[in-house]
C-alpha positions as CSV (number, residue, x, y, z in Angstrom):
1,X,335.4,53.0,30.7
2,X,338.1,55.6,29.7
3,X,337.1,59.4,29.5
4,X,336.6,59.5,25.6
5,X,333.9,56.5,25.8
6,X,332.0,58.6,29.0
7,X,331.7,61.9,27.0
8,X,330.5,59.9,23.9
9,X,327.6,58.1,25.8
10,X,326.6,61.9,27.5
11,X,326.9,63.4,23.8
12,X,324.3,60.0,22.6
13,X,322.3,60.1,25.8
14,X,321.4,64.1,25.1
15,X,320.7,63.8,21.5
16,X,318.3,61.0,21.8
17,X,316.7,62.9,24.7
18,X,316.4,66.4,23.0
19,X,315.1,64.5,19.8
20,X,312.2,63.1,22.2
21,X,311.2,66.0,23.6
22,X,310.9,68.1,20.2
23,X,308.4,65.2,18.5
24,X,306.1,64.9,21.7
25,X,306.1,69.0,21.9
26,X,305.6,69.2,17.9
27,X,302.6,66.6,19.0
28,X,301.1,68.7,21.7
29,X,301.1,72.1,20.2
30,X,299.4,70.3,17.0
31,X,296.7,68.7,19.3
32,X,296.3,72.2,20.9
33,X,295.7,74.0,17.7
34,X,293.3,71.2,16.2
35,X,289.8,72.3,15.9
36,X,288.8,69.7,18.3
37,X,290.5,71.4,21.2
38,X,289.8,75.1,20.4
39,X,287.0,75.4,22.5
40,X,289.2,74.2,25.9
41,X,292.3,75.6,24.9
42,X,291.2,79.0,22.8
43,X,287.9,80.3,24.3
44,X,288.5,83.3,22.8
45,X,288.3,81.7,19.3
46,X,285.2,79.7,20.3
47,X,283.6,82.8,21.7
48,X,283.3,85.7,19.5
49,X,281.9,89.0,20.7
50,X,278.6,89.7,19.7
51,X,277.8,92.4,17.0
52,X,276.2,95.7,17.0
53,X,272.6,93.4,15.5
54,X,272.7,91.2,18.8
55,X,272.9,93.5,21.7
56,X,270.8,96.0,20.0
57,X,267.6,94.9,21.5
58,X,268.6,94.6,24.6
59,X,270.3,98.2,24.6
60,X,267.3,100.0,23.5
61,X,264.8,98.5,26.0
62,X,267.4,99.7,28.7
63,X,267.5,103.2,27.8
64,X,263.8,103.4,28.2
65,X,264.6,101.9,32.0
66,X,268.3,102.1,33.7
67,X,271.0,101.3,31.3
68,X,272.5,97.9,32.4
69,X,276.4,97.9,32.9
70,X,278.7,98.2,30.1
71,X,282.2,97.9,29.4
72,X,284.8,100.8,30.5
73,X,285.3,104.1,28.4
74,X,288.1,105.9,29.2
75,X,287.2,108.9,26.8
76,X,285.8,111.8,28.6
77,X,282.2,112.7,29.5
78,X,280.6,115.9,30.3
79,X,277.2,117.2,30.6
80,X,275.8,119.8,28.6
81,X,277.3,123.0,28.3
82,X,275.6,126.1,29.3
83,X,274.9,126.9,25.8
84,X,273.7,123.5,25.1
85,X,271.3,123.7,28.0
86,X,270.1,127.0,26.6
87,X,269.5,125.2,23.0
88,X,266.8,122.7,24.5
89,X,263.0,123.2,24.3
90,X,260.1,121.4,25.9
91,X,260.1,118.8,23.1
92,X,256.0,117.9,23.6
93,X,253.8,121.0,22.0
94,X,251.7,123.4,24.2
95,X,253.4,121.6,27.4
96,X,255.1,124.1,29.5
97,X,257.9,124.4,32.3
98,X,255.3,124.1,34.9
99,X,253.5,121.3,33.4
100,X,256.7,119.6,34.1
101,X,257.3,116.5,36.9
102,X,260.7,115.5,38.1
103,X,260.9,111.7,37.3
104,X,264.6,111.6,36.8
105,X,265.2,109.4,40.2
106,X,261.9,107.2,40.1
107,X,262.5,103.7,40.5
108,X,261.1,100.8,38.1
109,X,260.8,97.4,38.3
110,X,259.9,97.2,41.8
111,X,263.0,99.2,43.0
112,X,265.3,97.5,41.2
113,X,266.3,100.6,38.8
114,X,266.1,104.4,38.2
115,X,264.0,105.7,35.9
116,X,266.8,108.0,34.5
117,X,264.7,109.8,32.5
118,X,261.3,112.0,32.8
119,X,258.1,111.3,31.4
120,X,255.9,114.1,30.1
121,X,252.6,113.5,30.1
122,X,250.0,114.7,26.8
123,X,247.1,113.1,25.1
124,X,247.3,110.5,22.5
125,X,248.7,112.4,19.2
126,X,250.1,115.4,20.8
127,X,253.0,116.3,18.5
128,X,256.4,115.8,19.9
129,X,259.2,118.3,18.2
130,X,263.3,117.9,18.6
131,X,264.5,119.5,21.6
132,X,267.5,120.1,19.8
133,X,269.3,120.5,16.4
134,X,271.0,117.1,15.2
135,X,271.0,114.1,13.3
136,X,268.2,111.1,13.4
137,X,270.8,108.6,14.1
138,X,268.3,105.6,14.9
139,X,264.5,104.9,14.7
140,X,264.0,101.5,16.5
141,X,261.5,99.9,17.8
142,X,261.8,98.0,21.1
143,X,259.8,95.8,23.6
144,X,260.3,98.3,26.6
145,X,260.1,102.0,24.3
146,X,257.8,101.1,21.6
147,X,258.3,103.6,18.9
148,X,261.5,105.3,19.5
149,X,264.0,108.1,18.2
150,X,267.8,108.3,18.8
151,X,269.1,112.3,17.9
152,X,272.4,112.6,18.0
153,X,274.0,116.4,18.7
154,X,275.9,118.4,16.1
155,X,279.0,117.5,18.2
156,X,278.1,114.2,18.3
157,X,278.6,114.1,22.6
158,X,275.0,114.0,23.2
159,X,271.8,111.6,22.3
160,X,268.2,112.6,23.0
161,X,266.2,109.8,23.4
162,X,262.4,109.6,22.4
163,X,260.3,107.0,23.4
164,X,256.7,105.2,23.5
165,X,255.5,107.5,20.1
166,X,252.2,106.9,18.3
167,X,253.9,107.4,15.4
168,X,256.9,108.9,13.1
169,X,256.4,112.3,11.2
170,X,256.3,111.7,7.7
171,X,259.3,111.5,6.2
172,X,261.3,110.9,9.0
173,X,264.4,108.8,8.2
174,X,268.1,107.9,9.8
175,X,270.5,109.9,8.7
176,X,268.1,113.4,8.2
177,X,269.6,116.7,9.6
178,X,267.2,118.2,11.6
179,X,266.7,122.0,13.8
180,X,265.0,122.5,16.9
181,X,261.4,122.6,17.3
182,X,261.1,120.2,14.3
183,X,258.0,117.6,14.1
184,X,259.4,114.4,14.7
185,X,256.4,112.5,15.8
186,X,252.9,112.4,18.6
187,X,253.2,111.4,21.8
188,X,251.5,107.8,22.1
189,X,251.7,104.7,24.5
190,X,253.3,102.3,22.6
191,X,256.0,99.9,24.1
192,X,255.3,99.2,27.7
193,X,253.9,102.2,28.2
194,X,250.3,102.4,30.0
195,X,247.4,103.2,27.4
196,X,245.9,105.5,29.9
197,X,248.8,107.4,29.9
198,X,249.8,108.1,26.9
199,X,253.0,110.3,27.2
200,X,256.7,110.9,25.6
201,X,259.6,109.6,27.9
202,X,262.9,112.0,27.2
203,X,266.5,110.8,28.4
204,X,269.3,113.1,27.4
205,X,272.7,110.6,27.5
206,X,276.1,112.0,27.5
207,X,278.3,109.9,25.4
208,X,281.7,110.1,23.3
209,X,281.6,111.1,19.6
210,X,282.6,107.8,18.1
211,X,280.6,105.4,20.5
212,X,277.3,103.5,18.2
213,X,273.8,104.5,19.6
214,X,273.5,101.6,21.2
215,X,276.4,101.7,23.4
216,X,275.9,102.7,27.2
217,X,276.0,106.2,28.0
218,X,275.7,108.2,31.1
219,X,272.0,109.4,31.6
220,X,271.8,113.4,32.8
221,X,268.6,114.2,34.3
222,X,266.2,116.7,31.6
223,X,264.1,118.1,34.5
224,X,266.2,121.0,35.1
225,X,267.4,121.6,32.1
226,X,263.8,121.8,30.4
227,X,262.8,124.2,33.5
228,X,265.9,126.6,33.9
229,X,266.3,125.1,37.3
């Protein structure tokens, strides 16, 4: 076989080989798109994230225990400012400083998490008021809180928490601008809250202005705020 006969059966050879290889890749990619293989090959596709309705519930009846682990926020959060801390007010009438227990550090659930939060004891329709201006950004009810209030600060870096109410004031709605010392509601036992001891649970969370309600945020301990301590 002379040279020109060599080259033209390397020149066949190749074509024949590249044509082979493009109709069983055009086959695979096809297969791997196909809705039959998008759970194995695309988990993301087959997996959507779940929306702000479906992790709700589980959220709330955190915050009235230890918030459970959430994904990483790199934005930047600080406790209250001395101003801030001089804003807040005992937010259960006729209860003062010394009336006050440190439950901040408690555990719940047989150990298994902090109580993050304090619980201030009154009787059964005591009237609970806003510890600080904001907004009423959520009133939700939940397994673990009961009757709750989300208040979001003017600067939006700050939630107060109300749980385990009696009941709402009247009125009260999401969205309403309200000023400290307002009536928002009476103390009560509602979620899992004992009915012989009826009392408000208040969590202060420090969070970033554009994170939802229901997002995990970074509990600071009321005690000695409320107290000047």
């Amino acid at each position: 076989m002379n040279f020109v006969d060599r080259l033209l059966t390397i020149v066949i050879t190749a074509t024949i080989t590249s044509a082979i290889w493009i109709v069983a890749g055009g086959s695979l990619i096809e297969n791997a798109t196909a809705d039959s293989q998008r759970e194995a090959t695309r988990p993301a596709e087959a997996a959507p994230s779940p929306s702000p309705s479906e992790t709700a519930s589980g959220v709330a009846d955190a915050a009235t225990d230890a918030p459970d682990a959430g994904t990483l926020d790199t934005s930047e959060v600080s406790a209250p400012s001395d101003e801030q801390a001089r804003q807040l007010m005992i937010p259960v009438k006729n209860i003062r400083a010394s009336d006050l227990t440190d439950t901040f550090s408690d555990s719940r659930a047989g150990g298994q998490r902090l109580h993050e939060a304090i619980d201030i004891m009154a009787p059964k329709g005591t009237s609970v008021v806003a510890a600080a201006p904001g907004t009423v950004e959520k009133l939700y009810r939940s397994d673990a809180g009961g009757l709750t209030i989300y208040v979001r600060s003017n600067d939006r870096e700050t939630i107060h928490y109300y749980a385990h109410l009696d009941e709402y004031a009247q009125g009260l709605k999401e969205g309403q601008k309200i000023r400290r010392g307002q009536r928002l509601g009476t103390v009560g036992s509602s979620g899992n809250a004992s009915e012989e001891a009826p009392h408000l649970h208040f969590a202060i969370l420090q969070t970033s202005a554009d994170a939802e309600w229901w997002e995990p945020a970074n509990a600071v301990n009321p005690y000695p705020l409320l107290t000047r301590r």
